[in-house]
Backbone bond lengths (Angstrom), bond angles and torsions (degrees), N, CA, C in turn:
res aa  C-N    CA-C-N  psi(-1)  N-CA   C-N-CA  omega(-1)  CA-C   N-CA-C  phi
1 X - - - 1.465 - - 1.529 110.41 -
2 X 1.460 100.04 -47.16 2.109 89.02 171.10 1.149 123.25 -58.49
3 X 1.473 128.21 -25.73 0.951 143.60 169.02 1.695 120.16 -35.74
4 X 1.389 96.22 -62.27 1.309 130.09 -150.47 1.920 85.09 -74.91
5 X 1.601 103.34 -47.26 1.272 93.07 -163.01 1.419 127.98 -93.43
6 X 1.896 101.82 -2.57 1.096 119.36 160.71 1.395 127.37 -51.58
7 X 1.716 101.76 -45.89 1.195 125.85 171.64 1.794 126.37 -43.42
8 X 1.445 79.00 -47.42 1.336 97.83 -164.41 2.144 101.29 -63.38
9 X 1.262 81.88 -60.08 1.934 96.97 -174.26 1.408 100.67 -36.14
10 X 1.835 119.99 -45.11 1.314 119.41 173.18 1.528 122.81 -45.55
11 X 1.283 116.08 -45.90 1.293 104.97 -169.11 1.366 115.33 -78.99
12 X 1.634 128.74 -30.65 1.602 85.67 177.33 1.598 118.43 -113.09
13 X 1.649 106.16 32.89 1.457 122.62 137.14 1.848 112.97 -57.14
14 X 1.389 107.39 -40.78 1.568 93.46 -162.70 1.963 95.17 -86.39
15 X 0.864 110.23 -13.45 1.482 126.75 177.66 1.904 115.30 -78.23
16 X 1.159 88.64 -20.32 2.025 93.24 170.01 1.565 109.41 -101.45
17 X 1.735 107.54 -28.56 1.240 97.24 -179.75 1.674 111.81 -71.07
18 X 1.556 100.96 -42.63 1.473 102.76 174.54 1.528 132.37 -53.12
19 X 1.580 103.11 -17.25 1.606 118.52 174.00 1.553 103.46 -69.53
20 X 1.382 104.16 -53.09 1.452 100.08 -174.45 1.678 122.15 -55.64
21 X 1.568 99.88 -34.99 1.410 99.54 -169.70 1.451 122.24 -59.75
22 X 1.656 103.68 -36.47 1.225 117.56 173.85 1.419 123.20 -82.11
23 X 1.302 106.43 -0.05 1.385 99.63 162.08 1.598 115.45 -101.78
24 X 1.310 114.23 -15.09 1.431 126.42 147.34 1.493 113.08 -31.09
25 X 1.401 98.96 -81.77 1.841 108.97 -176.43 1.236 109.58 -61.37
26 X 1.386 122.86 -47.62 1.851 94.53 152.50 1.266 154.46 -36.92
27 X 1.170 85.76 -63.68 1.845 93.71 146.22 1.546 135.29 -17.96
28 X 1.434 72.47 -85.67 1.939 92.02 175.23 1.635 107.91 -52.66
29 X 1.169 135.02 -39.57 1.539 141.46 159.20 1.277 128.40 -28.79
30 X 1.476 89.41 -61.93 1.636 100.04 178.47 1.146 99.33 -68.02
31 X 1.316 139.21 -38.62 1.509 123.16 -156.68 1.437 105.24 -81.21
32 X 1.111 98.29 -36.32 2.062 96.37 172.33 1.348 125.56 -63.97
33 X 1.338 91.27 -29.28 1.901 99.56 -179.93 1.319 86.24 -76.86
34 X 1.458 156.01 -59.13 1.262 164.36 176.67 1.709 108.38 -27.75
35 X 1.138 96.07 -67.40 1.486 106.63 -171.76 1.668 96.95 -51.69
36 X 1.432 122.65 -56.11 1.565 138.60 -179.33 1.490 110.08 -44.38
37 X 1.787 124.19 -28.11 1.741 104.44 175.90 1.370 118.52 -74.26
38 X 1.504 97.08 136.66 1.882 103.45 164.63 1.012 114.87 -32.17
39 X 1.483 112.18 148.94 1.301 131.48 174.94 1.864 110.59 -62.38
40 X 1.106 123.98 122.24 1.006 125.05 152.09 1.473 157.24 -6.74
41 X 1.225 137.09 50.16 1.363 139.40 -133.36 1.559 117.49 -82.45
42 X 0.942 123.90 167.90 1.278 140.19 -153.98 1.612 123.73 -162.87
43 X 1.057 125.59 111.17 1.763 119.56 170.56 1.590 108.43 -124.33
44 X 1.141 104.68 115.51 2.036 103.21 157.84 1.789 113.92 -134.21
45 X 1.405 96.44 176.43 1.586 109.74 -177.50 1.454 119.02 -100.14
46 X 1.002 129.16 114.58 1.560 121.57 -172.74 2.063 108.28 -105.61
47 X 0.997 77.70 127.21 2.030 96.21 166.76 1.107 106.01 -80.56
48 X 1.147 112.58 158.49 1.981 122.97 -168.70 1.346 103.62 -78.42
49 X 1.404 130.93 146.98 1.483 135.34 139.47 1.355 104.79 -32.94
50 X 1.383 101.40 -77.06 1.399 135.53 -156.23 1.424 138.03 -144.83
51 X 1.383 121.71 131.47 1.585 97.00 -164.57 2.080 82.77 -157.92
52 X 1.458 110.42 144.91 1.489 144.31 163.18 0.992 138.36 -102.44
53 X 1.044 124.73 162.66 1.905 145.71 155.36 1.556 119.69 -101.34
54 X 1.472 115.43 110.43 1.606 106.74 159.80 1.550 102.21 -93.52
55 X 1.108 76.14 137.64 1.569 91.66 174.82 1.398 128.38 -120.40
56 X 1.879 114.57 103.38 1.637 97.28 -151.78 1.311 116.50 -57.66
57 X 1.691 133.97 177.28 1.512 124.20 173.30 1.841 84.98 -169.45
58 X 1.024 93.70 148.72 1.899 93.54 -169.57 1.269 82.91 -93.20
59 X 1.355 155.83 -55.82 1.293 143.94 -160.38 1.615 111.63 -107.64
60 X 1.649 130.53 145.54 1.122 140.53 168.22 1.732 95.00 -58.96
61 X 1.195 136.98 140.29 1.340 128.62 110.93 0.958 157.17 21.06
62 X 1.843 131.69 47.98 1.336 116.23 -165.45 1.208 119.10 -30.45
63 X 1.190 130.51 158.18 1.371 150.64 -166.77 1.337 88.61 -71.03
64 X 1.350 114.40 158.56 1.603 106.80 176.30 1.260 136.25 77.53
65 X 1.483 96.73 -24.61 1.825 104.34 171.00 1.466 112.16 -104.45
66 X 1.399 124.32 20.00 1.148 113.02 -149.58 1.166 146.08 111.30
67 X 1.699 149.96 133.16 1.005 133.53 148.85 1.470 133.47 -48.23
68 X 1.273 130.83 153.41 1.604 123.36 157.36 1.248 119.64 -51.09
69 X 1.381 129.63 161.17 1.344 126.79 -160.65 1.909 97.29 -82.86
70 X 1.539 76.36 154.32 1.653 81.80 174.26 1.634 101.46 -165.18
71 X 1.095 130.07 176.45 1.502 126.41 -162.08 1.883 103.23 -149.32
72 X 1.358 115.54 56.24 1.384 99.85 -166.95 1.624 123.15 -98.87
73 X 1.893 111.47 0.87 1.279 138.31 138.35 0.965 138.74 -58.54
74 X 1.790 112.73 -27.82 1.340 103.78 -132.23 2.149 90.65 -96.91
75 X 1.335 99.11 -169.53 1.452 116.20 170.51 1.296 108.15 -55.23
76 X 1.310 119.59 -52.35 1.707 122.31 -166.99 1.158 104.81 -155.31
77 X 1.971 89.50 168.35 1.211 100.69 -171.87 2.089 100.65 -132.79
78 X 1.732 103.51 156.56 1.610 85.50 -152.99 1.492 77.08 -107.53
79 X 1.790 115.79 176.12 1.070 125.74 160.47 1.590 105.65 -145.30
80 X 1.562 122.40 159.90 1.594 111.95 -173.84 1.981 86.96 110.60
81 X 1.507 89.03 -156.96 1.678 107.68 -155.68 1.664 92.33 -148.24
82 X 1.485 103.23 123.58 1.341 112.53 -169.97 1.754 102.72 -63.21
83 X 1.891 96.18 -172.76 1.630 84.03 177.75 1.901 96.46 -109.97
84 X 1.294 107.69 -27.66 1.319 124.01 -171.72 1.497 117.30 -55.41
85 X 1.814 105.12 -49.95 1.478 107.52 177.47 1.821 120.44 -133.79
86 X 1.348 86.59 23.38 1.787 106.46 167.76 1.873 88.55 46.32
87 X 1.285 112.11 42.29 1.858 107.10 171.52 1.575 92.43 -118.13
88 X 1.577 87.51 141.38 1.678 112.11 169.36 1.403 113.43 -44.46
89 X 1.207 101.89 142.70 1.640 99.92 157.70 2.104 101.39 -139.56
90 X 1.392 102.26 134.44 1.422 94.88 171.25 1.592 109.06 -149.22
91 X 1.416 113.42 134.99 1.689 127.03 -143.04 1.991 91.14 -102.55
92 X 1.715 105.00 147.75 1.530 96.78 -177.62 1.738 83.46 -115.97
93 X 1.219 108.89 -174.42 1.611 111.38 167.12 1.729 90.10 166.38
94 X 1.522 87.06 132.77 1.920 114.02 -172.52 1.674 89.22 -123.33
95 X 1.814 93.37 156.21 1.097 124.52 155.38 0.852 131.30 -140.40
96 X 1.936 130.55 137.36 1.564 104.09 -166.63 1.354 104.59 -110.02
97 X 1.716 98.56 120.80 1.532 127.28 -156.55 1.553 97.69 -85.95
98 X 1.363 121.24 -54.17 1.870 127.45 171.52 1.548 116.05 -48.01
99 X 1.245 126.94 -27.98 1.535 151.32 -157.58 1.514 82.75 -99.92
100 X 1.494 148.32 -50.13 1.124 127.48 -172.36 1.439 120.72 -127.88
101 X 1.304 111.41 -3.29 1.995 96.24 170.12 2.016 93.23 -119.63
102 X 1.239 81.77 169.33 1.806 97.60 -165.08 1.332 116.56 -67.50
103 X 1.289 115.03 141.11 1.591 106.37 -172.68 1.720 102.03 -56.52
104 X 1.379 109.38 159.33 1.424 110.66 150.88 1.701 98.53 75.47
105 X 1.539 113.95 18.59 1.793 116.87 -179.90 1.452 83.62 -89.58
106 X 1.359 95.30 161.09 1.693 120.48 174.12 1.838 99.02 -111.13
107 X 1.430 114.93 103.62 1.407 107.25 160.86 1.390 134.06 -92.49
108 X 1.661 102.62 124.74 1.134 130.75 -146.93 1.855 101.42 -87.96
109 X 1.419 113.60 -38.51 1.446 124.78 178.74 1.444 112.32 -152.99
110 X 1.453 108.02 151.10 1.558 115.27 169.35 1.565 106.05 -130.86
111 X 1.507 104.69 169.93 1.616 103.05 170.05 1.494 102.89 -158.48
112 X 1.202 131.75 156.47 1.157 114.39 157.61 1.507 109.20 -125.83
113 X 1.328 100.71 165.22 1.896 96.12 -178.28 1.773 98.86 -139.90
114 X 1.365 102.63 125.34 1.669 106.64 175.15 1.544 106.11 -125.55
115 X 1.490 112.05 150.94 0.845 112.80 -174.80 2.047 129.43 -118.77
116 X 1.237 120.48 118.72 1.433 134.66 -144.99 1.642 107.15 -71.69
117 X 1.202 136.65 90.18 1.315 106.31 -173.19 1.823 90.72 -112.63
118 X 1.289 135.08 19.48 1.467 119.19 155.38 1.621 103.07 -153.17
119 X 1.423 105.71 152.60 1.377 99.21 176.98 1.561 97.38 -164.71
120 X 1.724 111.65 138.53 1.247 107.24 -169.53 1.683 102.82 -116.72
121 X 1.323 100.84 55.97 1.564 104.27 164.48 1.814 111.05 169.31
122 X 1.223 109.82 169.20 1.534 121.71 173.44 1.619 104.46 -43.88
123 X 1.306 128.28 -162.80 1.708 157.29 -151.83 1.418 68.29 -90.20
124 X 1.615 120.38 127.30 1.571 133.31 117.39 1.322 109.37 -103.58
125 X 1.319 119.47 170.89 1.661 130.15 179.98 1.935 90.30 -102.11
126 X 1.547 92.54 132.01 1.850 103.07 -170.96 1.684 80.10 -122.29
127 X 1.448 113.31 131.12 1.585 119.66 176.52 1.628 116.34 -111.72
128 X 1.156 114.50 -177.44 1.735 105.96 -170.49 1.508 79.33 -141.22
129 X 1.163 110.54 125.44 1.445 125.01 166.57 2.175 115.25 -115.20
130 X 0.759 99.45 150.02 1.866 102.58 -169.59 1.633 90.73 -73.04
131 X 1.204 154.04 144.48 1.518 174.65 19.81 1.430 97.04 63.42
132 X 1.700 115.57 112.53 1.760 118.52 166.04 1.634 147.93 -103.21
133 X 1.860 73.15 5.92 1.489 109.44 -175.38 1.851 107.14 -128.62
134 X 1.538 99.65 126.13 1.529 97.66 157.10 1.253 109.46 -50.00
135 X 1.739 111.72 154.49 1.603 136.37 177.47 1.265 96.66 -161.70
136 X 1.970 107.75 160.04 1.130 113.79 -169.39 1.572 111.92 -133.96
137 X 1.281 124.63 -139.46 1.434 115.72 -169.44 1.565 100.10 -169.84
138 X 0.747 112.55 120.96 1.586 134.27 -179.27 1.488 114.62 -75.89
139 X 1.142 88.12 -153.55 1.845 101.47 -178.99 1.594 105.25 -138.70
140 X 2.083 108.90 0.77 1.657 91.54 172.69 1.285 124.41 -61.22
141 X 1.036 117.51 177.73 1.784 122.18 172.33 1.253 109.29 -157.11
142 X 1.032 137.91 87.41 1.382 136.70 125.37 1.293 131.90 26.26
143 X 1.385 112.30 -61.86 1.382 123.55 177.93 1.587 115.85 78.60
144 X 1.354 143.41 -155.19 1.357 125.91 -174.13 1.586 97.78 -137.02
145 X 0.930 114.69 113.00 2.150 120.19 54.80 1.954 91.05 -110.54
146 X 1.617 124.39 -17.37 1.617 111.55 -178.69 1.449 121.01 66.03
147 X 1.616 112.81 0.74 1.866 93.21 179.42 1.260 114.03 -71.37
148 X 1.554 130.97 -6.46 1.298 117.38 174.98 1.206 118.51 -115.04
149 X 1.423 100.04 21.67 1.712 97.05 164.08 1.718 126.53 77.93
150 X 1.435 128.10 142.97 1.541 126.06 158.67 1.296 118.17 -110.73
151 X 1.282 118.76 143.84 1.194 147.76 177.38 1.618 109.15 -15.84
152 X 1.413 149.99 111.67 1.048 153.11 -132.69 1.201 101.69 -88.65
153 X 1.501 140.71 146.16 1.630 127.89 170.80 1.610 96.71 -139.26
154 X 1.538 106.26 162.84 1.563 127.10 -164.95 1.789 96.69 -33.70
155 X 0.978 94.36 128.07 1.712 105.15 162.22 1.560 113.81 87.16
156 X 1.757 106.50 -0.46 1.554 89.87 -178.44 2.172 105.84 -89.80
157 X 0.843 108.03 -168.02 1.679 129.78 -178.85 1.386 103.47 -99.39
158 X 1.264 139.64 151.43 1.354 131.77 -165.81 1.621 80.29 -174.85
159 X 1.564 97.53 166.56 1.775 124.86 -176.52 1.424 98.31 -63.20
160 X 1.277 122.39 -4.92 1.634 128.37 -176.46 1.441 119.30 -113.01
161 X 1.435 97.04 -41.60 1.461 107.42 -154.17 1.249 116.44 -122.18
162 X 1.491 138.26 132.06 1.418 141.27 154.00 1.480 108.91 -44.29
163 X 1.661 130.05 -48.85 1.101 143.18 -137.97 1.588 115.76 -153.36
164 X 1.320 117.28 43.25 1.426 106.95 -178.07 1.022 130.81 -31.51
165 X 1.013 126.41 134.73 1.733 149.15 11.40 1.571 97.93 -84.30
166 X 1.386 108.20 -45.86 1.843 99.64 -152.37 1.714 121.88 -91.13
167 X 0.957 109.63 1.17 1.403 120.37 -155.19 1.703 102.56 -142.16
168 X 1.764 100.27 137.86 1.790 92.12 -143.80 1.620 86.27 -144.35
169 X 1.376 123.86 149.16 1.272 108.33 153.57 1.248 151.16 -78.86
170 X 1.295 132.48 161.23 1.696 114.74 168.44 1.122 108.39 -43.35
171 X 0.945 154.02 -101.09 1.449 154.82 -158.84 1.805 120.55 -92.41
172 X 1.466 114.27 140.57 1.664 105.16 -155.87 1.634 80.12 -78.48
173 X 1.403 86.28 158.82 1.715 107.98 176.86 1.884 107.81 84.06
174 X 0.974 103.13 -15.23 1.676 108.57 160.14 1.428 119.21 113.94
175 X 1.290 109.35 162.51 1.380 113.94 174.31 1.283 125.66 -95.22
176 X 1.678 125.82 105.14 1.444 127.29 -158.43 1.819 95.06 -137.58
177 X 1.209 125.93 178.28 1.508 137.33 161.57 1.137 115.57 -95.26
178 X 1.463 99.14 129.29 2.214 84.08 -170.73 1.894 93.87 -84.48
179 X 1.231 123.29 51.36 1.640 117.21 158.89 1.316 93.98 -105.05
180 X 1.770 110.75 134.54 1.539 111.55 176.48 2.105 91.33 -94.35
181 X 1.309 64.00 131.74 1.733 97.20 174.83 1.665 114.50 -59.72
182 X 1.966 97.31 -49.29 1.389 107.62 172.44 1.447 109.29 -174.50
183 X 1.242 135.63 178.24 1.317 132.06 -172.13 1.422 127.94 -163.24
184 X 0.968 105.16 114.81 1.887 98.31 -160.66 2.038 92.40 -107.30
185 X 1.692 98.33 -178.38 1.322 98.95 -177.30 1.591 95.64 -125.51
186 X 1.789 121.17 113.89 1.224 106.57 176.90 1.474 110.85 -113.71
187 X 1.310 94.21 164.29 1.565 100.56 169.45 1.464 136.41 -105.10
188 X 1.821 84.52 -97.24 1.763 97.48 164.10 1.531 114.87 -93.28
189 X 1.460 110.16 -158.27 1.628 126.43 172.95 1.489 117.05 -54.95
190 X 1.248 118.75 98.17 1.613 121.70 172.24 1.102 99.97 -164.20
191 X 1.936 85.59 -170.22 1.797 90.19 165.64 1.623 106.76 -105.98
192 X 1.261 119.35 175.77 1.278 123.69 -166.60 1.557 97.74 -159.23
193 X 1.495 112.22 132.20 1.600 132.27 -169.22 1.587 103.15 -87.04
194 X 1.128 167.42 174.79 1.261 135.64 78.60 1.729 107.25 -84.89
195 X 1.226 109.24 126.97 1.324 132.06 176.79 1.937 107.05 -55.80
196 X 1.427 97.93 159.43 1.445 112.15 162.13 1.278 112.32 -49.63
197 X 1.498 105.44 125.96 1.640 118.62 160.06 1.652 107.74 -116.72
198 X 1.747 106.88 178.61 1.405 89.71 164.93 1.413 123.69 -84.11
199 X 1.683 89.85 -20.09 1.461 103.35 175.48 1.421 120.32 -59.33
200 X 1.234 124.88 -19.25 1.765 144.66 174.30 1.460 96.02 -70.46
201 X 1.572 106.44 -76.45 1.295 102.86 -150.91 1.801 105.42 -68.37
202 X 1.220 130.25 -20.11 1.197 140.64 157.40 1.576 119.83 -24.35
203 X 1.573 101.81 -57.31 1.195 121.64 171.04 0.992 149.35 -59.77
204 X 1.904 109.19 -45.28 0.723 119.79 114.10 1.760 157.47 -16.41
205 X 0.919 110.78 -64.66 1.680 117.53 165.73 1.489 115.65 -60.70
206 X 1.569 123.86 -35.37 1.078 122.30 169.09 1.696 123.90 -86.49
207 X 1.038 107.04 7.69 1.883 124.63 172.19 1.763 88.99 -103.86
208 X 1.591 140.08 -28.44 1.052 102.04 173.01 1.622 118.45 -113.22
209 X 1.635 109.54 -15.71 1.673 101.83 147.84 1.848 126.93 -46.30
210 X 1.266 94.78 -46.41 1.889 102.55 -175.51 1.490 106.61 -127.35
211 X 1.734 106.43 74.26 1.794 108.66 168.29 1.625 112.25 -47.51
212 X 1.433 112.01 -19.62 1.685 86.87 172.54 1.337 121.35 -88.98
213 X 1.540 135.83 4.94 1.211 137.28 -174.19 1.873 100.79 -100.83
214 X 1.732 102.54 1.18 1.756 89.48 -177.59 1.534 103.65 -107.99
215 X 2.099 93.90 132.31 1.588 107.88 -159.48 1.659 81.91 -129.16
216 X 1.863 131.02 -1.14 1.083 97.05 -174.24 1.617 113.50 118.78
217 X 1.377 109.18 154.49 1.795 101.48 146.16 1.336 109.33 -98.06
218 X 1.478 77.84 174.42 1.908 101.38 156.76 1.036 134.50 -92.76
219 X 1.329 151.81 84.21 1.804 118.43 -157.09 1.215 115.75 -95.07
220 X 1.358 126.45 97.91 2.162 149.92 169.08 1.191 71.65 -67.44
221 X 1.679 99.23 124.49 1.468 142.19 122.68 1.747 108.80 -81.79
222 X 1.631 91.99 167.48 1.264 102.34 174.63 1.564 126.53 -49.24
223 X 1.302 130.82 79.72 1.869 112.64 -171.59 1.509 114.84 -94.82
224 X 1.590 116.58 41.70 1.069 133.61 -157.58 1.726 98.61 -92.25
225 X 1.457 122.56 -37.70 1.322 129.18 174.26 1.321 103.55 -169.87
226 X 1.460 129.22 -179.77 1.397 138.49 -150.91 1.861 109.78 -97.34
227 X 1.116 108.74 160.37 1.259 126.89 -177.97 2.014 103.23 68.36
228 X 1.392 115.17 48.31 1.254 107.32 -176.61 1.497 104.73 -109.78
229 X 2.188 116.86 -17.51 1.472 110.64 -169.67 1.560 119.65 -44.76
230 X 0.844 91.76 169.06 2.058 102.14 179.42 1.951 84.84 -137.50
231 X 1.221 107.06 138.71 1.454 116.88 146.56 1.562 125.69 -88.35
232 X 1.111 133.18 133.71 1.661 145.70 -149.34 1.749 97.11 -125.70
233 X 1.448 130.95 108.13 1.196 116.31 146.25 1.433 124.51 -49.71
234 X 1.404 115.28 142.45 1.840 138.64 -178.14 1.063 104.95 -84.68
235 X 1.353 125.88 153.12 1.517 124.49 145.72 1.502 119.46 -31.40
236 X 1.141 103.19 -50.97 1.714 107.81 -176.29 1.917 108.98 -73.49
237 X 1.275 106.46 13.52 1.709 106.33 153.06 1.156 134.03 -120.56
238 X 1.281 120.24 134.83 1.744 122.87 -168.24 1.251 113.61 -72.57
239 X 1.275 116.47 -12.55 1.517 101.82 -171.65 1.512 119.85 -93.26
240 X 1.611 113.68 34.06 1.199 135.29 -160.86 1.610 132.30 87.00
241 X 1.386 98.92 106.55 1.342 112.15 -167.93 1.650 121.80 -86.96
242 X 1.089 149.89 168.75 1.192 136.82 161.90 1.561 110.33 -52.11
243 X 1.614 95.47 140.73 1.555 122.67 158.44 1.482 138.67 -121.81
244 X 1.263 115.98 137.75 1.312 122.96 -155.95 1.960 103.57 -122.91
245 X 2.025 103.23 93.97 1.780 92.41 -170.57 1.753 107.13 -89.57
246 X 0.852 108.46 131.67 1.600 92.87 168.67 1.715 104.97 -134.41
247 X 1.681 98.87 147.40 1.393 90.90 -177.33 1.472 85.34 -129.29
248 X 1.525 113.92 164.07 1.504 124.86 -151.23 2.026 91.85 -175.96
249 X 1.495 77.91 143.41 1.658 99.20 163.30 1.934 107.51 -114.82
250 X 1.139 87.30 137.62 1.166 118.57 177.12 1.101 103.76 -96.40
251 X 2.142 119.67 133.62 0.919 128.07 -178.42 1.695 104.53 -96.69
252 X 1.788 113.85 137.00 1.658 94.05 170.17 1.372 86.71 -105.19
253 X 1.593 93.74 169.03 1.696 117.91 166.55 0.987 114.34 -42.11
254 X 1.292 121.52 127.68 1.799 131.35 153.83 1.426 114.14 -137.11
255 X 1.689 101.34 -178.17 1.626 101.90 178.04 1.433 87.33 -106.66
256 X 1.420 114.68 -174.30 1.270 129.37 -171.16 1.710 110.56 -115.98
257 X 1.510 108.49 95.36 1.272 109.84 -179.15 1.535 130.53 -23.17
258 X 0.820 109.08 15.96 2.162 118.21 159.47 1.933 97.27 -99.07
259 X 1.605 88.91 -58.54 1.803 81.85 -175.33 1.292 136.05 -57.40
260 X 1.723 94.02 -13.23 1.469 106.81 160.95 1.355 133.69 -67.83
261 X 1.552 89.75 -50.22 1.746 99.59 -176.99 1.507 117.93 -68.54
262 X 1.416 107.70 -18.75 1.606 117.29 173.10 1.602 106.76 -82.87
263 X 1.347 121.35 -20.00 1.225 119.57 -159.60 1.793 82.38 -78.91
264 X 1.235 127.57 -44.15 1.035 135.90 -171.23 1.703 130.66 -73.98
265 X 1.270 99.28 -7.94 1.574 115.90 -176.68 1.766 98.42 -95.23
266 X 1.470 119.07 -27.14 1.608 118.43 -173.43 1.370 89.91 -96.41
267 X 1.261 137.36 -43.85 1.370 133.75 163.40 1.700 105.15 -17.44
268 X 1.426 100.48 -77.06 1.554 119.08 -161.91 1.838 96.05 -61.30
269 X 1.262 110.77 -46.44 1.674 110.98 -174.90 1.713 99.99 -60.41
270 X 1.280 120.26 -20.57 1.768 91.97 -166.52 1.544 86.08 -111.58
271 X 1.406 124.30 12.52 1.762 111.07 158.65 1.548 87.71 -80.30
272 X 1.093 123.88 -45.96 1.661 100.54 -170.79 1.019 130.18 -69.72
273 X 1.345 124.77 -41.78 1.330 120.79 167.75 1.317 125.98 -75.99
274 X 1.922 116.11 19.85 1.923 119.35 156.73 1.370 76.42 -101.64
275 X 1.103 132.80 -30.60 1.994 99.95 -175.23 1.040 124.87 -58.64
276 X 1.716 117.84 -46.05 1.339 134.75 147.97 1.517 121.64 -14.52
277 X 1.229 92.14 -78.23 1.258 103.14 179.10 1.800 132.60 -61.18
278 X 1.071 101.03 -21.41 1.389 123.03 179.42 1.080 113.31 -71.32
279 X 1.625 124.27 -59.99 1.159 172.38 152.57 2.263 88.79 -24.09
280 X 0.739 109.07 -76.55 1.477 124.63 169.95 2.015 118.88 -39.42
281 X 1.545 73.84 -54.57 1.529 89.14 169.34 1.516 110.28 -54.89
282 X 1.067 118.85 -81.12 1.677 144.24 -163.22 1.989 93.48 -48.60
283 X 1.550 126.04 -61.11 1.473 130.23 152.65 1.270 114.96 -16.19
284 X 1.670 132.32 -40.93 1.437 119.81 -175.58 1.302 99.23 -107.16
């Protein structure tokens, strides 16, 4: 009879341990199949921080007359080579990319879209180059039509300066990478896309891995000869401002399929050693 009932106590001891185990290897399953879904995706539109006008000028400003022109109020910003005084013009414009997609996203595409409301000639190619220097944005304004700019005040960007008055770039006309990012061909009054590059999305990803390395593009117009500027609506104009699309996957939390499969091997070791033990138990 002890026998019988020894027996008995065994079996649905070995029957709880076996519940557990398999809910072990379930476990561990789901979490691998878990760990295994795509990353999460995501697309939105971003409006500028901030965006300028350099405006070339062969000489700074005596003190006293003014700053150099700069446009960091105004409606727009130009890029290209006027027709009036064959001087540069080249437009900056930021977005803060860390401030709105998730740390640790993988971006998959970028685009930008600006919009043309003057232009004093046929199709030039207008390029987006990456910005290597902080710049800032004032309170000048221009006013309209603005290709020659108002008088520069504390904090705007100028043909000199990152930071008016005190703070200047390496090189006049600004600090950018001569790799074009991307390059569209514009003409007249519209809007105009430049599509995903890698060179975009590149740029991207590293403005939201390292928010302190993002200063922005540049936008080069043609400065090949005169009458090539384009005028660019600003953020600060309603009739369509620059846009910035980016679409990105988002990574969620997981473990790393080793930590799984180990998570699952001590799993299985401590069903055996309550069987053991159980097993031991039920014996005395």
């Amino acid at each position: 009879m002890a026998r019988s009932n020894c027996a008995a106590s065994k079996q649905p001891l070995t029957m709880e341990v076996s519940i557990v185990t398999s809910k072990a290897a379930a476990l561990t399953t789901f979490l691998i199949v878990l760990a295994a879904i795509p990353a999460a995706g995501g697309e939105l539109t971003l409006a500028p921080v901030q965006d300028n006008t350099l405006y070339e000028v062969q000489v700074e400003s005596p003190e006293g007359n003014g700053g150099p022109p700069s446009n960091g109020a105004g409606d727009y910003f130009f890029a290209g080579m006027t027709n009036f005084t064959s001087e540069i013009r080249r437009g900056l414009v930021a977005f803060d990319v860390a401030g709105s997609v998730p740390t640790g996203a993988i971006i998959s595409s970028v685009s930008l879209t600006l919009v043309v409301s003057r232009s004093n000639s046929g199709a030039t190619p207008v390029e987006l180059h990456r910005v290597t220097s902080d710049w800032g944005e004032g309170t000048s304004d221009a006013s309209d039509p603005g290709g020659t700019g108002a008088p520069a005040t504390d904090g705007d960007a100028t043909w000199f300066h990152t930071f008016y008055p005190g703070s200047f770039w390496s090189m006049e006309g600004g600090d950018f990478s001569p790799t074009v990012s991307a390059t569209q061909s514009v003409a007249g009054n519209g809007s105009y896309t430049w599509d995903s590059t890698p060179e975009m999305v590149a740029d991207v990803q590293s403005w939201l891995d390292d928010p302190g390395t993002n200063f922005g593009w540049l936008v080069l117009g043609d400065e090949s000869g005169p009458t090539s500027a384009k005028r660019f609506n600003t953020r600060e104009n309603s009739s369509g401002s620059p846009q910035l699309t980016i679409v990105y996957q988002a990574p969620v939390p997981s473990v790393p399929v080793g930590g799984l499969i180990a998570l699952g091997l001590v799993l299985a070791a401590l069903s055996s050693l309550l069987l053991v033990r159980k097993q031991r138990e039920a014996a005395n």
